[in-house]
KOLSEPA-373543 format. One line per 5 residues: their letters; for each residue x, y, z of N, C-alpha, C. Coordinates in steps of 0.05 Angstrom, whole numbers, plus 5000, padded with zeros to 4 digits. Atoms other than C-alpha are relative to their C-alpha. Layout:
// residues N
a	X:Y:Z:X:Y:Z:X:Y:Z ~ ... $
//
This chain:
// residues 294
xxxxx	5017:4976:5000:5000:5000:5000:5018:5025:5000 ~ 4993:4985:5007:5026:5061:4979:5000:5027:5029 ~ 5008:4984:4980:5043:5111:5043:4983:5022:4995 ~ 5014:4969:5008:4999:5172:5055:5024:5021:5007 ~ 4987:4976:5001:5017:5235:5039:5001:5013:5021 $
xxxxx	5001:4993:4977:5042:5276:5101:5006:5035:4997 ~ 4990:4963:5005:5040:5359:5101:4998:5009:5028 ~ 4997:4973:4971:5061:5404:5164:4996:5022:4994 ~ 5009:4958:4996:5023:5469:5166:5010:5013:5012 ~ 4996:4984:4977:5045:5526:5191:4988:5027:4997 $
xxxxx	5004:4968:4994:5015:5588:5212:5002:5019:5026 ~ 4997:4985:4966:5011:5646:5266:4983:4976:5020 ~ 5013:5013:4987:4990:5623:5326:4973:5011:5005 ~ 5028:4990:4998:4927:5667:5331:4970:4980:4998 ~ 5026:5010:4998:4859:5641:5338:4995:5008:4966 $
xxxxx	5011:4987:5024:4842:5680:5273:5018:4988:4977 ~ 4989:5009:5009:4904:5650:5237:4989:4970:4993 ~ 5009:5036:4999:4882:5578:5254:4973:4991:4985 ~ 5011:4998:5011:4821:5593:5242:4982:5006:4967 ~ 4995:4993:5034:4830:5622:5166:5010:4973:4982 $
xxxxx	4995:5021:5011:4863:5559:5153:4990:4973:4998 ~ 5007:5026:5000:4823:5498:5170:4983:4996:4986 ~ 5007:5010:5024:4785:5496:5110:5019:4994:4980 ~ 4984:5016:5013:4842:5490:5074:5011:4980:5008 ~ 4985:5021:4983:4872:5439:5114:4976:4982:4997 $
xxxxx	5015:5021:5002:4805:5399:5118:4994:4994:4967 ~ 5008:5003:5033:4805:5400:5036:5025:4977:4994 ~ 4988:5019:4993:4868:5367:5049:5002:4972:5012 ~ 5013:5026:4988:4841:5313:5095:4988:4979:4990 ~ 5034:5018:5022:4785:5298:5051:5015:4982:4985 $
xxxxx	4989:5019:5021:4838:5270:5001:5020:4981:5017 ~ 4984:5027:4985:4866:5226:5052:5025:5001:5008 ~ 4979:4991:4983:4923:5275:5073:5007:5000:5029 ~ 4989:4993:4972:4963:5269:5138:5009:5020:5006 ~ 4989:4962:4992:4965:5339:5166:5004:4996:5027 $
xxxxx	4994:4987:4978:4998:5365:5222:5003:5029:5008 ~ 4994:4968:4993:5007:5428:5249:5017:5015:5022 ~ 4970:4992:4979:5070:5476:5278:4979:5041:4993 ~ 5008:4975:5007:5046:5549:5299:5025:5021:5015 ~ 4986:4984:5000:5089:5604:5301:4985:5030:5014 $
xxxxx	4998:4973:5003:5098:5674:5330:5015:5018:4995 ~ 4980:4980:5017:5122:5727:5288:5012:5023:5010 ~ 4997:4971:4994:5156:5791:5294:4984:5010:5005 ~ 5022:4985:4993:5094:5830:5284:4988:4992:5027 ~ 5020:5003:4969:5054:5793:5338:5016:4998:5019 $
xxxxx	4983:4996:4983:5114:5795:5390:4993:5035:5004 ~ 4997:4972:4994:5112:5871:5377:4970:5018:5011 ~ 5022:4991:4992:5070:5905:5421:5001:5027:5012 ~ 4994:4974:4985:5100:5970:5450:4987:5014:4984 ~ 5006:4980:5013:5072:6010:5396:4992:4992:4967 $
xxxxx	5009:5000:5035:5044:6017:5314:5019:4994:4985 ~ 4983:5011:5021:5076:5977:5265:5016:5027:4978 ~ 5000:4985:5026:5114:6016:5214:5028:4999:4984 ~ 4970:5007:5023:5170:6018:5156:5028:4992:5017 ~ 4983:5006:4989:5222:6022:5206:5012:4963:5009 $
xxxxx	4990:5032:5000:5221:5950:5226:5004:4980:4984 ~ 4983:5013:5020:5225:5922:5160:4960:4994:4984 ~ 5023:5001:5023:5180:5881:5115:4989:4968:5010 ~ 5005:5027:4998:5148:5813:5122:5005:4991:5032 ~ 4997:5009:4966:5142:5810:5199:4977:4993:5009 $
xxxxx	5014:5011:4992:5089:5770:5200:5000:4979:4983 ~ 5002:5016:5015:5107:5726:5160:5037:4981:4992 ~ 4970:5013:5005:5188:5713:5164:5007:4963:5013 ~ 4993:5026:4988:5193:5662:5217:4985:4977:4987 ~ 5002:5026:5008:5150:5617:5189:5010:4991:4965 $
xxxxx	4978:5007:5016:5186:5627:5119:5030:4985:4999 ~ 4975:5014:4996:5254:5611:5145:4988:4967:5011 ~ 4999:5026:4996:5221:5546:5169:4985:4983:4989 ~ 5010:5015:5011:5191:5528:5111:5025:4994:4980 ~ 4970:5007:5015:5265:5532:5073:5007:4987:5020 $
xxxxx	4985:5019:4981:5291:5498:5133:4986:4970:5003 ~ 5020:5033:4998:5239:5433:5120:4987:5000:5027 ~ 5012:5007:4967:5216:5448:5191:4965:4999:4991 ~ 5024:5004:5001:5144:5453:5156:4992:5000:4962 ~ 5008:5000:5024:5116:5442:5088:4980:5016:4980 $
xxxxx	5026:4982:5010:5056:5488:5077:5004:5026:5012 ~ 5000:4975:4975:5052:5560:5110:4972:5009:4976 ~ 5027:4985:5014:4978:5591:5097:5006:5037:5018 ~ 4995:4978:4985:4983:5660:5110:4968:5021:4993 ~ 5019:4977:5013:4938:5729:5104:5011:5012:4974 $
xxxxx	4977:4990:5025:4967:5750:5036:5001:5026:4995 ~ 4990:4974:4998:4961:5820:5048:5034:5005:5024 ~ 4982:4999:4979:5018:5809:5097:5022:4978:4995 ~ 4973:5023:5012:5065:5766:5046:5013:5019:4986 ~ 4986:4987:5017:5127:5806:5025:4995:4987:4966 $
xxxxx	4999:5003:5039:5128:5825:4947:5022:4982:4993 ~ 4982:5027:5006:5189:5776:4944:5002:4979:5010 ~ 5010:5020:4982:5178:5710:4955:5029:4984:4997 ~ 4964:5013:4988:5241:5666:4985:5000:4987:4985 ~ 4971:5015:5013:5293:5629:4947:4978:4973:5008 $
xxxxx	5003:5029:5003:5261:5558:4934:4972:4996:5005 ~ 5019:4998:4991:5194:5579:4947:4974:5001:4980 ~ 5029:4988:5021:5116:5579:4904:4981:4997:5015 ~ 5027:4999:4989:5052:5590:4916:4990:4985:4994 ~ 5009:5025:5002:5013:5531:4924:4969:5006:4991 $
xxxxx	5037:5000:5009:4937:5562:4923:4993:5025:5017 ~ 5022:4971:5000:4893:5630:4927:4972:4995:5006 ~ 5040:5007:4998:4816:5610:4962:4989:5014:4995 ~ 5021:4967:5006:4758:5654:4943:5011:5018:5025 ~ 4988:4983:4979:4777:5712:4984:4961:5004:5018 $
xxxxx	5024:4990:4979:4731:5733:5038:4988:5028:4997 ~ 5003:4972:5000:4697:5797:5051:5024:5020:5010 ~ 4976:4973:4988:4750:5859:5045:5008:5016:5008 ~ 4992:4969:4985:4729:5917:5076:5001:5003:5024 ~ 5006:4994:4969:4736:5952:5136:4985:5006:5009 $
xxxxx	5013:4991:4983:4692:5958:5189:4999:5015:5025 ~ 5001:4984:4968:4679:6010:5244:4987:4997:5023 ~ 5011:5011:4973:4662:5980:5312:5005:5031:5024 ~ 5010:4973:4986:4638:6040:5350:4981:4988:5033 ~ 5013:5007:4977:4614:6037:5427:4974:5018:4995 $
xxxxx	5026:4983:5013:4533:6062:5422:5009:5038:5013 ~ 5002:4964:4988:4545:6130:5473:5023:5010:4984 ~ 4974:4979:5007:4607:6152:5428:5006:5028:5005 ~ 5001:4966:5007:4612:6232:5430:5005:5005:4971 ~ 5003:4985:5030:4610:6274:5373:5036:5004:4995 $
xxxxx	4968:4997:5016:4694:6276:5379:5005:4984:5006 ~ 4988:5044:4993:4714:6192:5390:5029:5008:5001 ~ 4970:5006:5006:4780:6166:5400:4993:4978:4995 ~ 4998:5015:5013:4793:6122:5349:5023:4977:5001 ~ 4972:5011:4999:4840:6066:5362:5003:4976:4973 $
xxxxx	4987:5007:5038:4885:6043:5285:5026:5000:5014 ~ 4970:5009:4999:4956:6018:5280:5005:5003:4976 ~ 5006:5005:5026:4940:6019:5208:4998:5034:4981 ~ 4996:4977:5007:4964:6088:5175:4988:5015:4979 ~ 5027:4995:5020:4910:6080:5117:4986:5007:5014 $
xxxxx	5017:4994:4979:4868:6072:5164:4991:5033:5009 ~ 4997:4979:4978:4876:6130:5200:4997:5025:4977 ~ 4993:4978:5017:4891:6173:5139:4966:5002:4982 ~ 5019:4995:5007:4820:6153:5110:4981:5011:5009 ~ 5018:4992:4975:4786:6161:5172:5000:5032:4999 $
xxxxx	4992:4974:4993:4809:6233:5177:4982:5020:4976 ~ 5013:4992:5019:4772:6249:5118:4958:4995:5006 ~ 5017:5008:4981:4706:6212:5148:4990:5015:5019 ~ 5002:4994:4979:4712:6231:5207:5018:5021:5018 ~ 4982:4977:4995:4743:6304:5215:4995:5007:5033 $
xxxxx	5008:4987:4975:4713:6303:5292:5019:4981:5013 ~ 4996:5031:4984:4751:6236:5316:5037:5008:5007 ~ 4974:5002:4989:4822:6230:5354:5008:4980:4982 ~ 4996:5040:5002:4863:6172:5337:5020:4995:5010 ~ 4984:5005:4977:4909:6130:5382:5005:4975:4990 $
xxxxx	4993:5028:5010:4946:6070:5361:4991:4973:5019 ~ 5004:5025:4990:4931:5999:5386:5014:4980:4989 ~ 4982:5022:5006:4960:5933:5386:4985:4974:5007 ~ 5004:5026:4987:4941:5861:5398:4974:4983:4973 ~ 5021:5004:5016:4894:5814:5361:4968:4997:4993 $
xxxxx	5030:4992:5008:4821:5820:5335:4981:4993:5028 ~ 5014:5000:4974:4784:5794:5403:5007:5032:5023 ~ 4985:4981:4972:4840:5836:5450:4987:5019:4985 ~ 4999:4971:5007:4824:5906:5405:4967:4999:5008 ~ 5026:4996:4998:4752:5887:5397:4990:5006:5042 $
xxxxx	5003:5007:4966:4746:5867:5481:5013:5041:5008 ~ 4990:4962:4988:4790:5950:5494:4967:5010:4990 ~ 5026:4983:5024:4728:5982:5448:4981:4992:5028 ~ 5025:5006:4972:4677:5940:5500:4997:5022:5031 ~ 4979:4998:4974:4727:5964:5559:4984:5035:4998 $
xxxxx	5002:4978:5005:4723:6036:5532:5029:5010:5008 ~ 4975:4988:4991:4791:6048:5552:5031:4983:4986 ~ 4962:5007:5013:4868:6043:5523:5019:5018:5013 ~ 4977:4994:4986:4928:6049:5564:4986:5030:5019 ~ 5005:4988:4985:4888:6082:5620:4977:5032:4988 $
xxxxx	5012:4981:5024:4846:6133:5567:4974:4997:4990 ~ 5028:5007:5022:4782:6131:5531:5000:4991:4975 ~ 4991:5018:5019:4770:6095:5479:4973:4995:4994 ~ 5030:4999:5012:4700:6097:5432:5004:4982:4974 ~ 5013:5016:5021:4709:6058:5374:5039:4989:4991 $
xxxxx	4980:5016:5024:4767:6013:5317:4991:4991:4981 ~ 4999:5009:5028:4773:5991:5251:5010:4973:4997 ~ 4985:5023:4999:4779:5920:5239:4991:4990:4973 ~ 5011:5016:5023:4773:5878:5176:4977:4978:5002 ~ 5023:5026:4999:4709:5841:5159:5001:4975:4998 $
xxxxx	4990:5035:5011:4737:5778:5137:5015:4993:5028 ~ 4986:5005:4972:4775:5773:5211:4974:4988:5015 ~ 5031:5003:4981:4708:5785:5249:4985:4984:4994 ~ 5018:5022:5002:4665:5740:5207:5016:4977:4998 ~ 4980:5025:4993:4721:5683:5208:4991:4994:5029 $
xxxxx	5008:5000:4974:4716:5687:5277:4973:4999:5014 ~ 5027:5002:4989:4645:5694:5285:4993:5019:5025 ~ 4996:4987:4975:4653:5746:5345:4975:5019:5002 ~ 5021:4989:4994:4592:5774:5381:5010:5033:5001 ~ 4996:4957:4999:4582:5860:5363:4970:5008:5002 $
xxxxx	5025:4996:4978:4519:5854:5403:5004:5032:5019 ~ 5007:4978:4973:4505:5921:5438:5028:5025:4986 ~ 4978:4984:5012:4565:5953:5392:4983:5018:4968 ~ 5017:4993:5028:4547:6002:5330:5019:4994:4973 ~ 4985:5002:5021:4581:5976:5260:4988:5014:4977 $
xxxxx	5007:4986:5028:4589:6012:5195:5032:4986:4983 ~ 4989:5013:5014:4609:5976:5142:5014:5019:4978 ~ 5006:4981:5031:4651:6019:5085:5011:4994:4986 ~ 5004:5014:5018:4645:6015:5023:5031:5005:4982 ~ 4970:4989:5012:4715:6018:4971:5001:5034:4987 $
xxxxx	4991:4978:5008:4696:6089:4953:4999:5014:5020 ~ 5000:4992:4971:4692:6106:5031:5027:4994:5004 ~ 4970:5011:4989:4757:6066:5056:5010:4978:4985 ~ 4983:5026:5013:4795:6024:5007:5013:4985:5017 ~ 4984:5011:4984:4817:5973:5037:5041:4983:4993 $
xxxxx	4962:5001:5010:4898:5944:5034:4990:4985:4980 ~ 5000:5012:5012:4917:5909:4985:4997:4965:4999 ~ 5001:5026:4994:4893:5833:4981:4988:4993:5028 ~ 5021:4998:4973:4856:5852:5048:4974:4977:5002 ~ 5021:5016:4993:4810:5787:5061:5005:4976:4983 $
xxxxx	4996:5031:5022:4846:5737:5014:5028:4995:5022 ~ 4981:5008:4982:4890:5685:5039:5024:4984:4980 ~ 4986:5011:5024:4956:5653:5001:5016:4974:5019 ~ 4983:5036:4995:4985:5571:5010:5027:5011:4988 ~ 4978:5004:5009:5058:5571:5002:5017:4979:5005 $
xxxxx	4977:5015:5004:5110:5521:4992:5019:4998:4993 ~ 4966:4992:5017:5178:5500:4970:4990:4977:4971 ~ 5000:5003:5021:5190:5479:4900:5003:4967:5001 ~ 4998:5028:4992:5204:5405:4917:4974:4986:5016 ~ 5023:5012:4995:5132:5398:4940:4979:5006:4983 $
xxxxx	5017:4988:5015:5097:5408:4880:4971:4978:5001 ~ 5020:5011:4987:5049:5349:4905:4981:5001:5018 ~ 5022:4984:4981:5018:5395:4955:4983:5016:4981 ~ 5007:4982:5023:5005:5449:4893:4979:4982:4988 ~ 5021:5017:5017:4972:5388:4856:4974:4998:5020 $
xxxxx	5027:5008:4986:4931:5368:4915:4977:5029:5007 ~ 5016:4978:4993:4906:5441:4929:4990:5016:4975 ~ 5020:4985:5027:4880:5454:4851:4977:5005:4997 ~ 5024:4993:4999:4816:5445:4871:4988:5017:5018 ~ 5020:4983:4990:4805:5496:4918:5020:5032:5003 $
xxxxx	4987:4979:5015:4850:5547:4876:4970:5017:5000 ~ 5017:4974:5016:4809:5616:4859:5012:5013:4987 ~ 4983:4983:5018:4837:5641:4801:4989:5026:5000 ~ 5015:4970:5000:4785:5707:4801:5016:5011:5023 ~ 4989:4993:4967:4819:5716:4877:5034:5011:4992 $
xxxxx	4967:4991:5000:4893:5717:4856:5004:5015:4979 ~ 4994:4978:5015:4878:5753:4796:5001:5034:5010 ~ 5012:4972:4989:4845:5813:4833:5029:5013:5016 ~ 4979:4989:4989:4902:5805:4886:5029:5007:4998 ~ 4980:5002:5021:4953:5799:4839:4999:5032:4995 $
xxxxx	4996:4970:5009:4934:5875:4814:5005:5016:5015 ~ 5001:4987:4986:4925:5897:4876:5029:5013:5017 ~ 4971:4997:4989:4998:5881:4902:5016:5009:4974 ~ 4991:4986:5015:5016:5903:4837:5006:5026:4997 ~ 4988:4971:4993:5005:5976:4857:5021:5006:5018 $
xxxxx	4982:5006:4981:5044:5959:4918:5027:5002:4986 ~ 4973:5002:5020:5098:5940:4877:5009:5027:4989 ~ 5001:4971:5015:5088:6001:4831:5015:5019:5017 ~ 4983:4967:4985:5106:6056:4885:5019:4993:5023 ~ 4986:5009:4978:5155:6011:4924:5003:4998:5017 $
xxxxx	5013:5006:4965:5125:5993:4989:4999:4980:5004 ~ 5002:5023:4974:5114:5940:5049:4966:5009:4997 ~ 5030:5009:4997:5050:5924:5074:5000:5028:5017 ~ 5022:4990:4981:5043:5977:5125:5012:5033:4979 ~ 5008:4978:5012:5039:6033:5067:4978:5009:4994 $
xxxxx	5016:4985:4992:4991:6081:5067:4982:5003:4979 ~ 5009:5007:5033:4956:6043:5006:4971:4992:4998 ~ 5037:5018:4999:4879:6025:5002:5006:4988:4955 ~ 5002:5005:5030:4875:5983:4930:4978:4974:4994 ~ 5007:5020:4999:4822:5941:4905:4984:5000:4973 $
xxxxx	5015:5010:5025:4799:5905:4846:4987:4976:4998 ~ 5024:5027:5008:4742:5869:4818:4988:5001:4975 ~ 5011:5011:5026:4715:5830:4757:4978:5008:4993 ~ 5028:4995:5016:4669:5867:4708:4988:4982:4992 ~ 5022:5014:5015:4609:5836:4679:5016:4989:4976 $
xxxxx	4992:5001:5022:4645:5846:4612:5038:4982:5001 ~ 4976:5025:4999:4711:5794:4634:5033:5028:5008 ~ 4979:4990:4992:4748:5863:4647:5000:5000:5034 ~ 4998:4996:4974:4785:5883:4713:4993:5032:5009 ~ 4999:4962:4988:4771:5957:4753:5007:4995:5030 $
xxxxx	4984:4998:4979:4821:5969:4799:5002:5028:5007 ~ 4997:4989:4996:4824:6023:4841:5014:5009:5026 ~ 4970:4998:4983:4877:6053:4893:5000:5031:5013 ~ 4989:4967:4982:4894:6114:4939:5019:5003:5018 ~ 4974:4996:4988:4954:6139:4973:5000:5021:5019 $
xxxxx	5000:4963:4977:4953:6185:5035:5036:5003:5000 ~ 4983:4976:4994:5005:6230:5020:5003:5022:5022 ~ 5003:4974:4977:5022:6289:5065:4981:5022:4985 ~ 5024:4985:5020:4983:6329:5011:4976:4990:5006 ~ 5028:5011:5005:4923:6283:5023:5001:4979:4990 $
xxxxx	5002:5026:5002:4894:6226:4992:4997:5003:4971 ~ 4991:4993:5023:4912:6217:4924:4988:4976:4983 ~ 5022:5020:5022:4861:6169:4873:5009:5002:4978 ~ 5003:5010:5031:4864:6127:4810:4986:4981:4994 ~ 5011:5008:5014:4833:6088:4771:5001:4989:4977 $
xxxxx	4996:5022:5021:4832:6035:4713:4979:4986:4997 ~ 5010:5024:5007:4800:5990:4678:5006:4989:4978 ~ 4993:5000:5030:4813:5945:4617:5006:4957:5006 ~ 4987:5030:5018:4835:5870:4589:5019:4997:4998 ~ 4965:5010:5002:4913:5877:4600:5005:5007:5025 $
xxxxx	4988:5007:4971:4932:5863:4670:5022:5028:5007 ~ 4980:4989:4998:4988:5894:4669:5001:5042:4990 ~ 5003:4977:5002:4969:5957:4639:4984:5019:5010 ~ 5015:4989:4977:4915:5973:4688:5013:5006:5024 ~ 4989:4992:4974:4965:5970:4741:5022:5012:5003 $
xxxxx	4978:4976:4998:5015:6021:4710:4978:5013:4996 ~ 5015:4981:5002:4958:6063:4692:4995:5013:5031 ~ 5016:4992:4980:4935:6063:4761:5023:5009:5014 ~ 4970:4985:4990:5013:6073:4789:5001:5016:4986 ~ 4996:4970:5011:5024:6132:4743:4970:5025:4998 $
xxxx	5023:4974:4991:4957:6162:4765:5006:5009:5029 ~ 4993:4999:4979:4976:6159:4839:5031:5018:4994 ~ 4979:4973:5001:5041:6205:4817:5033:4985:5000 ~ 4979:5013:4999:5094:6145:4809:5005:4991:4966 $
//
């Protein structure tokens, strides 16, 4: 009898990590895969003194478990793929893109807010869209993951302070399933708050010597998913940034088989919009980088 196939997942250790991935992993099962699982914590989620930003680098949520998928310590890594550096490691492919989830952000607001909130974002889009929104609102960084920020918001308070509302991604919250009972949400829409790039899609990676994981995960590939997020990190690319740039971008499939991608950049000038659409990949997403001023 022919042994079974054996794959070691790895992702953050988060609730919300684990949780993003066990549909892929039980699609795996189904075909009579032996899975295990190694969870990691990354740079990013170690870092808690303060708001992520360029300074600490790029792919910090996502390194450690890279170096230990080149080191054979694991075979799979599913990640958030808004939060996969634009260069992917030495020996490394992408195995599979699932339908993406819902991508926008949501504003979880306590009901008594005042007419001037403090807003707690780590997220410098964020904050830069908001400001436009919401010209009455403070804002105050936060840290920790989607329960801990949501649970402060309940609290009303951060690091001894007030504290009325955050911004969290919808695809987190409904993953999670998390009660916003007795909370007020506003959902917005991409011409309200773009959200990041690839914001609610998730990406399988591997090394090149497991192209028998790639085969086994063809069927729950989304090609519509990696195209979209494909353009999206494409602007990324375009004006040579990390994840925590100050980028809202998002595209989706016309009726008519084209793409419309659209993108904004808080500058110190403000917030700076483009726009595209068309049937060459590639040329929608210089169009839309040389509308943004790159």
């Amino acid at each position: 009898m022919k042994p079974a196939m054996r794959v070691i997942v790895g992702t953050r250790g988060s609730e919300l990590a684990v949780r993003q991935a066990e549909s892929m992993v039980q699609f795996l099962i189904n075909q009579g895969i032996e899975v295990t699982w190694k969870r990691f914590t990354t740079s990013g989620d170690a870092w808690l003194a303060g708001p992520l930003d360029k300074q600490i680098g790029t792919g910090f949520f996502t390194k450690e478990l890279e170096d230990s998928l080149q080191a054979r310590e694991v075979d799979l890594l599913i990640h958030s793929f808004k939060d996969v550096a634009l260069e992917r490691p030495e020996g490394t492919v992408q195995a599979c893109v699932p339908p993406r989830e819902n991508p926008v952000d949501w504003l979880i607001m306590r009901p008594e807010a005042p007419e001037h909130p403090v807003i707690g974002t780590s997220s410098e889009r964020r904050r830069r869209f908001l400001e436009k929104c919401l010209p009455h609102a403070t804002f105050t960084w936060i840290r920790g993951n989607v329960p801990t920020r949501l649970q402060r918001v309940r609290d009303g308070l951060l690091r001894d302070e007030p504290l009325h509302g955050t911004v969290l991604a919808a695809a987190g919250l409904e993953r999670l399933g998390l009660d916003l009972t007795g909370l007020k949400v506003h959902a917005f829409g991409p011409e309200e708050l773009l959200p990041a790039p690839a914001q609610g899609a998730l990406m399988a990676e591997t090394r090149i010597d497991r192209m028998d994981i790639v085969e086994a995960l063809r069927g729950f590939h989304h090609a519509e998913t990696e195209r979209c997020a494909r353009l999206e990190r494409g602007v990324l690319a375009g004006i040579g940034g990390g994840c925590q740039q100050p980028l809202g971008a998002y595209a989706a499939l016309e009726a008519d088989g084209s793409l419309r991608l659209r993108a904004a950049f808080a500058s110190e000038q403000g917030l700076r919009w483009a726009e595209a659409q068309g049937f060459d990949d590639a040329r929608v997403v210089a169009d839309v980088v040389k509308g943004l001023g790159w």
